[in-house]
C-alpha positions in Angstrom: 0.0 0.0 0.0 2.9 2.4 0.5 4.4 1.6 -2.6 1.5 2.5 -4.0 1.3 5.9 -2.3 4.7 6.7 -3.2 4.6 5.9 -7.2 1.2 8.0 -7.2 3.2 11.4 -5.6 6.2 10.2 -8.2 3.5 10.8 -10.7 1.9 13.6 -9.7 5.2 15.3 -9.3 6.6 14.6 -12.9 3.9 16.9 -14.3 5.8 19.2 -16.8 5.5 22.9 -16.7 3.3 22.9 -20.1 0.5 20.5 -18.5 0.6 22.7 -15.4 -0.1 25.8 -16.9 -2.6 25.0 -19.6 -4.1 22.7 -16.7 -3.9 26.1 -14.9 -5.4 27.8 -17.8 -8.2 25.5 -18.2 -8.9 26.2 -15.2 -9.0 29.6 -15.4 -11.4 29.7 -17.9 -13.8 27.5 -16.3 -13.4 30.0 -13.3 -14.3 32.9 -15.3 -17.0 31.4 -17.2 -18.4 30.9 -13.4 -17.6 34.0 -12.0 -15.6 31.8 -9.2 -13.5 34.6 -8.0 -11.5 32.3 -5.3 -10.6 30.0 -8.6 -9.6 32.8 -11.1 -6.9 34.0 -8.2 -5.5 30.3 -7.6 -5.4 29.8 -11.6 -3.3 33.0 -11.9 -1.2 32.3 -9.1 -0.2 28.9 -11.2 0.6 30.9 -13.9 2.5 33.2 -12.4 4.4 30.4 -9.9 5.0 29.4 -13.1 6.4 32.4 -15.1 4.4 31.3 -17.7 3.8 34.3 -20.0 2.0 35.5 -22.8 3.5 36.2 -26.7 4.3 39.6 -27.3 1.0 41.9 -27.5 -0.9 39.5 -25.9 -3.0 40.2 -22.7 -1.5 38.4 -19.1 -4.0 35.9 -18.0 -2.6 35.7 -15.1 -3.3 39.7 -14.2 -6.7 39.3 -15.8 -7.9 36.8 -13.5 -6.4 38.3 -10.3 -8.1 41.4 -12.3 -11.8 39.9 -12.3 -11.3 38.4 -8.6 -9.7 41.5 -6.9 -13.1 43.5 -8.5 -15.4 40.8 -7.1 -13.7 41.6 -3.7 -11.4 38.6 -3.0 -8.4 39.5 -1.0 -5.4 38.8 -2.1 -3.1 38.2 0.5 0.3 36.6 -0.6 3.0 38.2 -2.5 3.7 38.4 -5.5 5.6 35.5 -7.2 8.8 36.5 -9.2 8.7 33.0 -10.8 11.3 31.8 -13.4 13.5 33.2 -16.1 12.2 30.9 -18.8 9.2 29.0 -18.8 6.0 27.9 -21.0 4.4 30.7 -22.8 0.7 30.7 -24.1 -1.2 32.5 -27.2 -5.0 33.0 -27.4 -6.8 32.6 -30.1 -10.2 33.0 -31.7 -11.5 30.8 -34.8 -14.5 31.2 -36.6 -17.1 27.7 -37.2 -14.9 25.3 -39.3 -12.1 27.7 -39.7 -8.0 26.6 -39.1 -5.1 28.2 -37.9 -1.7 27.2 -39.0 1.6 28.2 -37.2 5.2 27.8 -36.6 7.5 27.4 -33.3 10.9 26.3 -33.3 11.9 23.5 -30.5 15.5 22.5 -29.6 16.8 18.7 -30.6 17.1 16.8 -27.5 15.1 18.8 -25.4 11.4 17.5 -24.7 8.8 19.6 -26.6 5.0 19.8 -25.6 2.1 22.2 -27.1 -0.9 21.9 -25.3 -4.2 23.2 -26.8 -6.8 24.8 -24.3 -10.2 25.1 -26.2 -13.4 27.0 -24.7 -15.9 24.6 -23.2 -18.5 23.1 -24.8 -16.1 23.6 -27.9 -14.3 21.2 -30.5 -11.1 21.9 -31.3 -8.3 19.7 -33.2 -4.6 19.8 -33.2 -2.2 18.9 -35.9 1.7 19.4 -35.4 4.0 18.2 -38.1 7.6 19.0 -39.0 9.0 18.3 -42.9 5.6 16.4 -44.2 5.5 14.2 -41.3 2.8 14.1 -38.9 3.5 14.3 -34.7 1.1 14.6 -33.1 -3.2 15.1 -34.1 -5.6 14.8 -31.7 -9.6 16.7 -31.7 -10.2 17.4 -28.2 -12.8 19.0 -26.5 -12.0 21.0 -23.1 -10.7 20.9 -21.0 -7.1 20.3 -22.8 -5.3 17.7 -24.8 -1.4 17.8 -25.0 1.0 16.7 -27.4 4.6 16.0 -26.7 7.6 14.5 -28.1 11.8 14.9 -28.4 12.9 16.6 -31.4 16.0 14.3 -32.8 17.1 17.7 -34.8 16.4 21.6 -33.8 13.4 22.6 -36.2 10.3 24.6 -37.2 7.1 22.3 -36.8 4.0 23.5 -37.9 1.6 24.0 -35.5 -2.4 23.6 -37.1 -5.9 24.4 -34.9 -8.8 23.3 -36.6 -12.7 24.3 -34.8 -15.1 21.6 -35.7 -18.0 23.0 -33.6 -20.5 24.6 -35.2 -19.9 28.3 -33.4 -17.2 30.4 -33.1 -14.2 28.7 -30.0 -11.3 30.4 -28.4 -8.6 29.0 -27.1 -5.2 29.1 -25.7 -2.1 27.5 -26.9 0.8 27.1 -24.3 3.9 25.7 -25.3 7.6 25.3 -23.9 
């Protein structure tokens, strides 16, 4: 029975920094679609334990939530977090019914990679990621996230494709390392 305790907190601890902050970020959004201030605080504090951070231009979930929770009155009593140096970033997008979006990133050879794809609930959302014609990863997912993740033998561009298959528009976040 203790060996069984200990290899579920080995688990639970290997969690990589992109599953924790589009976990985070899933939750987040759930939060928000609640109005659950107490939730939108703990998601940003994830992020920002983190030092996850958004591309350039884009808006700080992280600040947003604490944002939304601070105005519905919920105290926020711990400091700030400085987090790290480095760590997964995240991009939001919106796609029309049926529309795609295709992108690029660059990951390091040898060092894991993982894209995780956050779509709005109630949502359909697929994910293609490929590198010179070859397929790694394609998964359709509804939220709360799916992730995809794999070693890159060589440092290269993948391309990086969102697809909605619902029937309305979906946002969604995509948080990488």
């Amino acid at each position: 029975m203790i060996d069984l305790l200990i290899g579920a907190a080995l688990v639970a601890a290997a969690e990589t920094p992109t599953e924790t902050a589009s976990s985070a970020i899933a939750r987040g959004m759930a939060a928000e679609e609640a109005g659950d201030g107490p939730a939108m605080l703990a998601a940003a504090r994830s992020l920002e334990a983190l030092g996850a951070k958004p591309r350039d231009g884009e808006a700080d979930l992280a600040e947003h939530w604490r944002g939304l929770a601070l105005a519905r009155g919920i105290a926020d009593k711990t400091p700030p977090v400085r987090g790290r140096a480095l760590g997964p970033g995240y991009s939001r997008g919106t796609l029309p019914a049926g529309a795609a979006l295709s992108t690029e990133q660059v990951f390091l050879a040898g060092q894991k990679a993982e894209i995780a794809l956050v779509p709005q609930v109630g949502r359909n959302l697929a994910i293609r990621i490929s590198a010179r014609d070859k397929v790694i990863c394609e998964r359709a997912r509804a939220a709360p996230r799916v992730t995809c993740s794999w070693l890159p033998v060589f440092t290269n561009r993948v391309a990086i494709r969102v697809a909605n298959q619902s029937r309305e528009p979906a946002r969604f976040y995509l948080v990488s390392n």
